[in-house]
Structures are given as C-alpha cells and as structure tokens.
N, C-alpha and C positions, 0 to 999 in steps of 0.2 A: 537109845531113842534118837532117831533121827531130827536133824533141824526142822525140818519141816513138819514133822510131826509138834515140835515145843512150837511153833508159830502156829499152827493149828490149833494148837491149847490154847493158846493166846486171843485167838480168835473167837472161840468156844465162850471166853468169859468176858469176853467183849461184847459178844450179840447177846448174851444171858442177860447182862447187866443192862442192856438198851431199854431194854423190857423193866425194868424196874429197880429197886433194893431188893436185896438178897442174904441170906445169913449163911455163914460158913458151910453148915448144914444143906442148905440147899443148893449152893453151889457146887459142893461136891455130890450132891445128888444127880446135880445136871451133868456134870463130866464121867458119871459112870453109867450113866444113859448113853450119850455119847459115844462112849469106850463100845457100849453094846450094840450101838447101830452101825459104826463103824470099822468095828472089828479092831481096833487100836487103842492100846490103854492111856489114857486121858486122866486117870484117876491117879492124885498127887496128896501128899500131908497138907497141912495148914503152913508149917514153916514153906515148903516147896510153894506154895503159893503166894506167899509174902512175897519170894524172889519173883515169883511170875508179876508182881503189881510192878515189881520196879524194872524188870526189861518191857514192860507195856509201857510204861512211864518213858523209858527211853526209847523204845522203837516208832511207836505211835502217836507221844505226847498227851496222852491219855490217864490223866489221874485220877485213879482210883483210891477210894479213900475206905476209912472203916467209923461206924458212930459208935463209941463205946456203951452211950444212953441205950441205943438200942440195938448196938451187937449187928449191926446192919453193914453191907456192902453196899456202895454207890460212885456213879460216873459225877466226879465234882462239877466239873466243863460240861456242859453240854453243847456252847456253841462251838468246841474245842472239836467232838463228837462229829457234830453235822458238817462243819469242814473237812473230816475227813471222812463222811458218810462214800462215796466215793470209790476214795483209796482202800477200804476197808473191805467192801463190799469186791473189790477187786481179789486180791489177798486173798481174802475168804473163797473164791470160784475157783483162783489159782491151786490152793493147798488142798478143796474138793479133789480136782481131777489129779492132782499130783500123787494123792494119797492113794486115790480108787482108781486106777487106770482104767477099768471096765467101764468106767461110769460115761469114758468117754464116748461111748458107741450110742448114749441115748440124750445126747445134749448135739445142739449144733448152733453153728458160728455164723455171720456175714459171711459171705464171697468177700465183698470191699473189705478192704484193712489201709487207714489211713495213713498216706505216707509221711514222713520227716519225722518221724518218732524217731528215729536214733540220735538226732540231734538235741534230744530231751536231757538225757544226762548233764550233756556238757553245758548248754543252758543254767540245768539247777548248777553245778558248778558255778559258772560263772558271777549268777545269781547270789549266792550263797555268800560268797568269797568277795561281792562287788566289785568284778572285775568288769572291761570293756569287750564288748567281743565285735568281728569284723564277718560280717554275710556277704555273700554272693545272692541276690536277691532279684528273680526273675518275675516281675507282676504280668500278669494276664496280658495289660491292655499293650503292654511293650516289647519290641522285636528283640531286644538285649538284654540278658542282665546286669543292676548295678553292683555296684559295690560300698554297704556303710557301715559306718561302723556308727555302736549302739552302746546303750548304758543300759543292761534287761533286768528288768523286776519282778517280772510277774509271769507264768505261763500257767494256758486257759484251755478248755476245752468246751464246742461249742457245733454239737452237731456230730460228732464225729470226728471231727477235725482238733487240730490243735496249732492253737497261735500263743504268741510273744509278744508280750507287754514292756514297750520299750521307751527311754528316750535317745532320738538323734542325736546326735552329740554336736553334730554341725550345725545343728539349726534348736537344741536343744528343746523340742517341739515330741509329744507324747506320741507314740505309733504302735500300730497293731501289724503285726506281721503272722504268714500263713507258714507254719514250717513244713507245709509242704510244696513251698518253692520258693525256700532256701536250700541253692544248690551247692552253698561250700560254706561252712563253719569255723572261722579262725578264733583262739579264747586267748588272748593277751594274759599280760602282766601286769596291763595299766588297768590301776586301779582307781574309781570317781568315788566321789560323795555325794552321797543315793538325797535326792531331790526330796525336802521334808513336806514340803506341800503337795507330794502325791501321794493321796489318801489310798492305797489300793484294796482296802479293805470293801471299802466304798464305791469305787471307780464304776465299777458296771453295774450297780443297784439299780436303777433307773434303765438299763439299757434290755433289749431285748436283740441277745447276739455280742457282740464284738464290736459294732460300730459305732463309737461313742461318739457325734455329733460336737463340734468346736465352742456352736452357738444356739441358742434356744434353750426352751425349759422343758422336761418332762410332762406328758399331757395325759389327761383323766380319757380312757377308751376302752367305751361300754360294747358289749357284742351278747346277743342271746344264743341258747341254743335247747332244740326241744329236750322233752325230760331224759331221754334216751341220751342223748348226744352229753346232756350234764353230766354223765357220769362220769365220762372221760378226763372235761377238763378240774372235776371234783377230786379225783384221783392222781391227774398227773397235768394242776395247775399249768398255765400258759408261759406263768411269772408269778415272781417271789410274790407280788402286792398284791395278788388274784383277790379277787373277795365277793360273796353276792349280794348282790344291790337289793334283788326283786327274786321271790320264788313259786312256781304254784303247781298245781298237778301237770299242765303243760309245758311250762317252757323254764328256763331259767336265766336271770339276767347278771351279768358279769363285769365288774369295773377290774382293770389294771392301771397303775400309772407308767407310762413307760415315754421314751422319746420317742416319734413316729420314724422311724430309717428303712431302710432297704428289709433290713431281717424280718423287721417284724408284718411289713408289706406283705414279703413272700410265704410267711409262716400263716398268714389270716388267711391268703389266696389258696392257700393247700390245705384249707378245711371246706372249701367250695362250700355247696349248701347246705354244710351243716349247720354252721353259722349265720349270724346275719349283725353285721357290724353296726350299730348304733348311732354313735358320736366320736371323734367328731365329725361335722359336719364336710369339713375337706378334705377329712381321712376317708367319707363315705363315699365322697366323689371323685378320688382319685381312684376307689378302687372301683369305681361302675365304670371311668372310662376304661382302665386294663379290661377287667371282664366285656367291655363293649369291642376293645381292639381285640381280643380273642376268638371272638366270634365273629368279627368279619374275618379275620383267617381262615375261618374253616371254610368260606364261598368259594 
C-alpha cells in the first residue's frame, strides 16, 4: 500500500469521526464502504487501527480516543479539529485526485493561484524553530523594495492570499506582511524570544481580514438581508460573531462584532443590494458617500 493510500485512510477516519462517535464496528463498516467506492482497500484489523490513531495523533495533532463504558470512538479536541478544518479539508482533495487521476477531468480549479507560497515552508520553519528571518519587501504604495528583518509567528490566509504575522524587530511593533511581495526570503540562525504578550490565538478574533487597527475597540454592525440573500450569509457566516438579532418571513437581521477597516468596507460594498447596513450610524455614511462617489463616476 502506497503512502498515500495510508494518509487517505487517515483521512477516511477523520471525516467519519467529525460526524460523531463510533464503535469499532462501524468504523470499519465505513472503510469498507469506502474501499468499495474507491476501488482501494481501506479495510484494516482493529490492532492496524490502533497504529492508525497514533500516526493521526502525530501527523494532524488529532486525538482520538476510545470510552471503554461505551466501547465508543471520539475526536477528544474539537477546537484542535476546527483549526485544522482547513488543512484537512485540503489533504483530503489532494489524496481524492491523487488516488483517481480520472476524477480530474470532472472537477475544476481558479485560473488565479496565489503567489508567495513557496515562501511558506521556510516561514513555518522559521516559525517553528524561532528563528529571525530578513525580507526583501516591495509594498504597493512604494517605487523600491525594502529590506527587514522580522521575528514571524503566525501565517494567515485571507481571501486567497497569504500573509505573515510578524514582529519588527527594529522598531519591535506587530506587522502583517503579503507574501506575495516578498521578493527575496533570507532564514537566519538568529534566534529571539517569541513576545509573551502576543496572544495569537486571539489576535484576529475581532478583525475582519488582516488589518488589525493599533487603536480603537471592536464595534456592534448590524446589516439585513432578504430571506433569499439569508441563506448565504446563514451558511457561509461574514464572521466568527455572526448571530441574528431579528428574523421573519421577509428579511433577516444580522449583528457582527468586528473593527470597522478597509476589509470589511470592501467586503459590505461587494454584496451591493443584497444587503443593507444598519449601524453604525458612521459606518452607514461612509458607505453612502462611496456608493455616492461611484455613481457620479459613471456621468
């Protein structure tokens, strides 16, 4: 059996278990199901799957436990789970079309594919090992690129894209960088001690995007949208705090707490009239002036 076949299986009782508890019984019910819709044997002993809990444990971080009381399988973590909701979900598309190579003729991709991914590796590297790493970092608004070097913690994805959660080291000040314009990646030897009072668990709870704001507080921003249009944001919430306020056969009304920045501006204005923004009340009127300068553009 191929590796990727055992990371398949791996996977197999990872989405089984998302779904609930499970008894050995059924689980191997499910892997010979499996084995039969994908033409690959998937079906293992009870010891072989013992082994299988503990490379999940190491590959995924994912413990899987057993209740003796009731003979039952379960995902202990669950918020362990959801952080790598993700990565998982990745994995599992990869090890699909890896496994069925025909399958690829009925699935399709973006055109776009985000640049500065190769600089990903070396990051978690970096990352990992708390080393210092030195960018060649070319931003939009400047003819040059500079040159900084960083203390990196964290890397995010956000739209597509993917940025770096850093601190300066010059100016010891927390910065979000686009890796894809970072044009040259050096990883040092030097190594810092990682800033205790950055929570990054936490860091972007509040935020909508990337752009975490220096000063000010997170603010309550209610938006409606008719019962059609709710389904969307019912299914694939705005933000973590989504919640509804107000419900009826017509419309439905929606609180987030988030901080008002750029991202979330541009994310409100690209549901046009689906929506219609609430409160606050300066959050309302900033965005009637844009939609006002929009429209005298078209004259």
């Amino acid at each position: 059996m191929s590796k990727l076949e055992y990371i398949s299986r791996y996977l197999i009782i990872i989405n089984f278990l998302k779904r609930g508890r499970a008894s050995w019984s059924e689980i191997a019910k499910h892997l010979q199901t499996q084995s039969e819709i994908s033409g690959y044997n998937y079906e293992v002993s009870q010891r072989t799957f013992q082994r299988d809990i503990a490379e999940i444990r190491s590959i995924y971080n994912i413990d899987i436990q057993h209740s003796k009381s009731s003979g039952v399988y379960f995902i202990a973590e669950e918020e362990e789970l959801n952080n790598n909701a993700q990565l998982l979900d990745a994995f599992y598309l990869f090890n699909a079309l890896s496994l069925s190579n025909n399958y690829t003729n009925y699935i399709q991709f973006e055109n776009r594919t985000p640049q500065g991914t190769e600089h990903i590796y070396g990051l978690l590297h970096a990352i990992k090992n708390k080393v210092a790493v030195e960018i060649l970092y070319h931003k939009f608004y400047e003819e040059k690129a500079q040159t900084v070097l960083l203390h990196p913690y964290l890397i995010k994805q956000f739209k597509g894209r993917w940025y770096l959660l850093a601190i300066k080291a010059k100016t010891n000040q927390v910065r979000t960088y686009a890796l894809d314009r970072i044009k040259n990646l050096d990883i040092s030897k030097k190594k810092f001690t990682p800033e205790k009072n950055l929570d990054l668990k936490n860091y972007f709870t509040n935020c909508f995007g990337i752009i975490t704001p220096d000063t000010g507080k997170p603010e309550k921003i209610t938006f409606s949208a008719d019962s059609f249009q709710s389904n969307y944001f019912k299914t694939f919430p705005l933000h973590a705090s989504q919640r509804i306020v107000k419900e009826n056969t017509d419309e439905s009304i929606f609180e987030i707490t988030v901080f008002i920045t750029h991202d979330l501006i541009m994310e409100l204005l690209s549901h046009g009239e689906d929506i219609a923004v609430l409160s606050p009340k300066k959050l309302v009127s900033e965005l009637k002036e844009i939609y006002k300068g929009a429209a005298e553009r078209l004259n």
